[in-house]
C-alpha positions as YAML, in Angstrom:
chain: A
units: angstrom
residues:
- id: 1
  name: UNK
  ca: [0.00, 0.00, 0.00]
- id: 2
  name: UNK
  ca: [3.16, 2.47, -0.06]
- id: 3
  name: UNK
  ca: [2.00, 5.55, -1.88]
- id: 4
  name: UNK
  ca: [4.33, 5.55, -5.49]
- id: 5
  name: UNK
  ca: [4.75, 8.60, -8.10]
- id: 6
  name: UNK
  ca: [4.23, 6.89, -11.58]
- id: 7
  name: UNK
  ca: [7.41, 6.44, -13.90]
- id: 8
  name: UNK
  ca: [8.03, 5.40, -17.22]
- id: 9
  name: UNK
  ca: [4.79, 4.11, -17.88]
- id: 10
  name: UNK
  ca: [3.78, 2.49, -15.31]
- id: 11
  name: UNK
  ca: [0.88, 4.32, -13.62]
- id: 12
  name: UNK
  ca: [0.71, 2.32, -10.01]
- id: 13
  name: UNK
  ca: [-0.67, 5.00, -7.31]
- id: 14
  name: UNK
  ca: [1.18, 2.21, -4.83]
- id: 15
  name: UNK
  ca: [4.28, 0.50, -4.60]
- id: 16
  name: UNK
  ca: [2.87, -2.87, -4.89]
- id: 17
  name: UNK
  ca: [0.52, -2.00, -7.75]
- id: 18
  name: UNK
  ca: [3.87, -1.19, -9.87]
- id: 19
  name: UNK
  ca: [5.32, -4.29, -8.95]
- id: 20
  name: UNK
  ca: [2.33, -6.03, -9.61]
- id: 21
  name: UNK
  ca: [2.73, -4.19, -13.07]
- id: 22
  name: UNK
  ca: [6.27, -4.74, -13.97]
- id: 23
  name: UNK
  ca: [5.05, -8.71, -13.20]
- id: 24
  name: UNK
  ca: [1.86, -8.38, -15.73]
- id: 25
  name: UNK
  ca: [3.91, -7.00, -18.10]
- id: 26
  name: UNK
  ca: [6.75, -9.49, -18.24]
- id: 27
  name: UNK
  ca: [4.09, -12.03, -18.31]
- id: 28
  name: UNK
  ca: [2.78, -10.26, -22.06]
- id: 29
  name: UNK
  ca: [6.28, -10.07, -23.55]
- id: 30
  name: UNK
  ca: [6.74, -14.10, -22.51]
- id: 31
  name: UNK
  ca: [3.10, -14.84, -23.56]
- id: 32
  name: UNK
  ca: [3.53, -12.83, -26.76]
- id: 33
  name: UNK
  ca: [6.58, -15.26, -27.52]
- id: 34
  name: UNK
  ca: [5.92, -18.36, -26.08]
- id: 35
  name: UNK
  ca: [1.98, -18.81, -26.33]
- id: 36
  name: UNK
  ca: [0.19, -21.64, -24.40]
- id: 37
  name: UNK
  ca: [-3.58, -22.52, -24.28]
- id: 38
  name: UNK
  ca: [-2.76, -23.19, -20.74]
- id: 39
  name: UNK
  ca: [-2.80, -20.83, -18.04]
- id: 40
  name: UNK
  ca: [0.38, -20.05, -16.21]
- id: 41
  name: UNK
  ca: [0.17, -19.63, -12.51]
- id: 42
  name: UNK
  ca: [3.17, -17.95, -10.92]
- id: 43
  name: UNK
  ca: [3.40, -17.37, -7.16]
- id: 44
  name: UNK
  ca: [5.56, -14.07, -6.68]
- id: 45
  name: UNK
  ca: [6.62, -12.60, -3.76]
- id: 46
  name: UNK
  ca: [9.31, -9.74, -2.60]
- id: 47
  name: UNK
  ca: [11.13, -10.91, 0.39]
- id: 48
  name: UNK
  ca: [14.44, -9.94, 1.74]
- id: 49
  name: UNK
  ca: [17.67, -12.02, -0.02]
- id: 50
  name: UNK
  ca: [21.06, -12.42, -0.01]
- id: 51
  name: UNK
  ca: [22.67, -8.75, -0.15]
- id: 52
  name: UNK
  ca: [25.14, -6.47, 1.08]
- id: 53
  name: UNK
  ca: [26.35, -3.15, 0.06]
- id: 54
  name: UNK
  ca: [27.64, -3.95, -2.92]
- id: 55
  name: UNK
  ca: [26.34, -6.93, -4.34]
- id: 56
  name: UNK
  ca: [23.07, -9.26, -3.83]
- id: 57
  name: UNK
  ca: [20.60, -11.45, -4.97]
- id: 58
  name: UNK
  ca: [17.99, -9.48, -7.32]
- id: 59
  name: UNK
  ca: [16.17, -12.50, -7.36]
- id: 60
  name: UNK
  ca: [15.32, -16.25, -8.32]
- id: 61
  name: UNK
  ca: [12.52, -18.58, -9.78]
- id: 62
  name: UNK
  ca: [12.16, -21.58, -10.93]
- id: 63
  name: UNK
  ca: [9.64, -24.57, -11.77]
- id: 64
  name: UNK
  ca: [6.92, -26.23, -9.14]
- id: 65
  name: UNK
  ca: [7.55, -29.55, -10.27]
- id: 66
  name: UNK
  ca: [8.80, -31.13, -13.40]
- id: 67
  name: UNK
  ca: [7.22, -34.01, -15.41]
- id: 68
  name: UNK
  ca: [8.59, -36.53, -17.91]
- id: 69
  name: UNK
  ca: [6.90, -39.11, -20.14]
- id: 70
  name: UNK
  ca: [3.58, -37.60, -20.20]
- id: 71
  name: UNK
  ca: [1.07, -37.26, -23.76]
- id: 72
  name: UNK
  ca: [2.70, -34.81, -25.75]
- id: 73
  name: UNK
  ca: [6.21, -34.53, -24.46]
- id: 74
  name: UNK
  ca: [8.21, -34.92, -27.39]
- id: 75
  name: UNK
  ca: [11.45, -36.53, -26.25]
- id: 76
  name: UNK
  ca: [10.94, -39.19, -23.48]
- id: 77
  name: UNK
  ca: [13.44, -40.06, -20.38]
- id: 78
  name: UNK
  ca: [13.59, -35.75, -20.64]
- id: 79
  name: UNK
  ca: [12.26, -33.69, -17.67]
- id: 80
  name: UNK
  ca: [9.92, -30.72, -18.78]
- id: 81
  name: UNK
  ca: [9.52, -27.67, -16.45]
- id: 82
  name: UNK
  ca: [5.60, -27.73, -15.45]
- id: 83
  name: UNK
  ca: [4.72, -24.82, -17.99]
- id: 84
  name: UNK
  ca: [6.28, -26.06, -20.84]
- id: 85
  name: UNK
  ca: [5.09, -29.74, -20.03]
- id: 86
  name: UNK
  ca: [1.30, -28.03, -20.01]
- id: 87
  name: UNK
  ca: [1.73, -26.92, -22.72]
- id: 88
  name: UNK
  ca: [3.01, -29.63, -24.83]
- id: 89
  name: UNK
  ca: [0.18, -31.76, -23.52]
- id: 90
  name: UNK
  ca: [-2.25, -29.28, -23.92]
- id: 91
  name: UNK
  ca: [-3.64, -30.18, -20.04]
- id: 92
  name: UNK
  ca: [-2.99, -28.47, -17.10]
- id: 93
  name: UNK
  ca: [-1.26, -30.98, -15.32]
- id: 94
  name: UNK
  ca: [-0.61, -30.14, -11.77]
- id: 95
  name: UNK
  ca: [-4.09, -28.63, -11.60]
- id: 96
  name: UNK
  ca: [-3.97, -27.47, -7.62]
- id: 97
  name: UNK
  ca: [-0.71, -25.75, -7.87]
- id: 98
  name: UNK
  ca: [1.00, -22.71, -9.34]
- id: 99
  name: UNK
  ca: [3.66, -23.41, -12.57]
- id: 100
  name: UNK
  ca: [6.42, -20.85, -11.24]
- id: 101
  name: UNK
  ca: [7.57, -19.88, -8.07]
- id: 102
  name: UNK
  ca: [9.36, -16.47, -7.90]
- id: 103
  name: UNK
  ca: [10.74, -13.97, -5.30]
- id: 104
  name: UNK
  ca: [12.44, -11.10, -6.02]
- id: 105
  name: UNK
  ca: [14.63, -8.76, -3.44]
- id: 106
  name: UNK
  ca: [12.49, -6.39, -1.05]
- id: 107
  name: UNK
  ca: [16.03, -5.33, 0.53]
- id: 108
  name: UNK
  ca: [17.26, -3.73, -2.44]
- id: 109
  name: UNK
  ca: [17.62, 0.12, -2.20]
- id: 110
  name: UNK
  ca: [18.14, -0.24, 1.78]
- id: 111
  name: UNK
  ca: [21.08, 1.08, 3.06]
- id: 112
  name: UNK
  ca: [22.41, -2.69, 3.36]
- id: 113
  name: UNK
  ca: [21.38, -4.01, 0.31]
- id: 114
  name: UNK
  ca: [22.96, -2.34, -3.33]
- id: 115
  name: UNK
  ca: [21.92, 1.04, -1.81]
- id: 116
  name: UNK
  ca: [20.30, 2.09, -5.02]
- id: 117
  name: UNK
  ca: [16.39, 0.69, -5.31]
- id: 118
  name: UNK
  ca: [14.30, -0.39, -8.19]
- id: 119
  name: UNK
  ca: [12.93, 1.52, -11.43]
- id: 120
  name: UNK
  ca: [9.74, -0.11, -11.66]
- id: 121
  name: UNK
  ca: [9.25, 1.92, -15.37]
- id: 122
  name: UNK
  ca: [8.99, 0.10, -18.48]
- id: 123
  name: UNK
  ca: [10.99, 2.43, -20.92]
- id: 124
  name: UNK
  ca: [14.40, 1.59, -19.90]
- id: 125
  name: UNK
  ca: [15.76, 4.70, -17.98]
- id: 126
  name: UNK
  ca: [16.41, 3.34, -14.93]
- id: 127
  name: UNK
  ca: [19.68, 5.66, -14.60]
- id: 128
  name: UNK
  ca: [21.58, 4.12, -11.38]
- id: 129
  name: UNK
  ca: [18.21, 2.37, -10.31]
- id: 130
  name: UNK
  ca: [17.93, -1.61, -11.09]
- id: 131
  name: UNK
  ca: [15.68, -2.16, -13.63]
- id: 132
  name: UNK
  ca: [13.10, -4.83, -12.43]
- id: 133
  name: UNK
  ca: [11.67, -5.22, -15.74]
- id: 134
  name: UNK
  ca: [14.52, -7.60, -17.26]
- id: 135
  name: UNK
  ca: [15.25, -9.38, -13.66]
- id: 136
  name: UNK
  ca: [11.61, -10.11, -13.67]
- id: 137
  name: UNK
  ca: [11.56, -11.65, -17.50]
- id: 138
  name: UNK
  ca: [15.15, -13.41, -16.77]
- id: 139
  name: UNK
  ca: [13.46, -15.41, -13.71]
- id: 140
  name: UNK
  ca: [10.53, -16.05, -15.56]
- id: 141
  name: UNK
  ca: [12.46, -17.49, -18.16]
- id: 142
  name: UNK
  ca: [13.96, -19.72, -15.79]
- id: 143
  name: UNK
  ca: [10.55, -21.50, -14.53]
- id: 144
  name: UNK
  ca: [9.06, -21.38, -18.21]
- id: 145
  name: UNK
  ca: [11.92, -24.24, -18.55]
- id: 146
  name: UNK
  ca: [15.29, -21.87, -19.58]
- id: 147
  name: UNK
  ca: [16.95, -23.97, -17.00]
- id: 148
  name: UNK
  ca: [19.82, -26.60, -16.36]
- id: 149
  name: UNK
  ca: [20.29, -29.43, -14.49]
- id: 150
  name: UNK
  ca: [23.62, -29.86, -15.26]
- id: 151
  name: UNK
  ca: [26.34, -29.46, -12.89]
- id: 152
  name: UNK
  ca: [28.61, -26.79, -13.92]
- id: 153
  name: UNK
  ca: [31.53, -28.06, -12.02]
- id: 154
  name: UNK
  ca: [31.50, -31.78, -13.18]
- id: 155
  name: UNK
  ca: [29.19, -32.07, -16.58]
- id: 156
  name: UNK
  ca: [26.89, -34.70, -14.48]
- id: 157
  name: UNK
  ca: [23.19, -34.23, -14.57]
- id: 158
  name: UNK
  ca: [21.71, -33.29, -10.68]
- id: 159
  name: UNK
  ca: [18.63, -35.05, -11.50]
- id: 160
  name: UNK
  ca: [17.98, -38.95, -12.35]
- id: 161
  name: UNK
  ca: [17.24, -37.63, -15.85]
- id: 162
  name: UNK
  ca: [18.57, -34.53, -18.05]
- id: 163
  name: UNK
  ca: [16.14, -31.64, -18.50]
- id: 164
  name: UNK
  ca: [14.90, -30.77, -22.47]
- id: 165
  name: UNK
  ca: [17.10, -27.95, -21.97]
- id: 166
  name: UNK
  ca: [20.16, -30.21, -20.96]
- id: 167
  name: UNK
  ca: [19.14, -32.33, -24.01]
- id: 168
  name: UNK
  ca: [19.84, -29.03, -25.86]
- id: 169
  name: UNK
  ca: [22.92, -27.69, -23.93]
...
């Protein structure tokens, strides 16, 4: 409910209206490229994170659950992130649950945390602010199924099975 001043398009009177915003419109640009007949649920939240003065977590999201082998998946032994596996079977198949789970940095701006805040705008002039706009679509991306798991360190999957994105990498 914190009273906000408009910026760069976005029009939210309160603080949580522009984030709520920022979210809706990251949600367009992904649904404008990756269309699904499915809805996507995504359960976002701004809590505090990992920070300090100079560095921190912005934020992180990733799938509810994963599925393999199911009607439509087009590569079997493969895990599919929950959106993507909705929409290849054209089902929503975790029915009670949401797709994404996201939460994004509260802290930043404090005087602990990055010291500069968010630019909730969507034009790009964020000047020394952090932009949420393209943190928001990155994390996104990464529970719509852009997403490894690979180990970086040794090559070895961290799951029984690759991901379609490992079959890919």
């Amino acid at each position: 409910p914190t009273a906000a001043t408009p910026v760069g398009g976005n029009n939210g009177a309160t603080l949580g209206q522009q984030r709520l915003n920022v979210f809706q419109q990251a949600a367009n640009i992904w649904g404008a490229a990756l269309p699904s007949n499915i809805e996507i649920k995504v359960n976002a939240q701004f809590n505090p994170l990992t920070c300090t003065a100079t560095s921190g977590v912005l934020g992180s999201a990733g799938p509810t659950t994963v599925y393999a082998d199911f009607a439509g998946a087009p590569l079997t032994g493969h895990w599919y992130h929950v959106a993507l596996a909705n929409k290849l079977a054209n089902t929503d198949l975790n029915t009670t649950s949401y797709e994404i789970n996201a939460t994004f940095n509260s802290a930043v701006g404090g005087a602990t945390c990055l010291t500069v805040g968010w630019y909730l705008g969507f034009d790009g002039n964020e000047g020394s602010q952090i932009e949420l706009l393209p943190v928001v679509l990155h994390e996104l991306g990464h529970g719509l199924g852009f997403s490894t798991t690979t180990n970086g360190q040794t090559g070895a999957w961290n799951t029984t099975r690759p991901s379609i994105f490992d079959h890919y990498l």
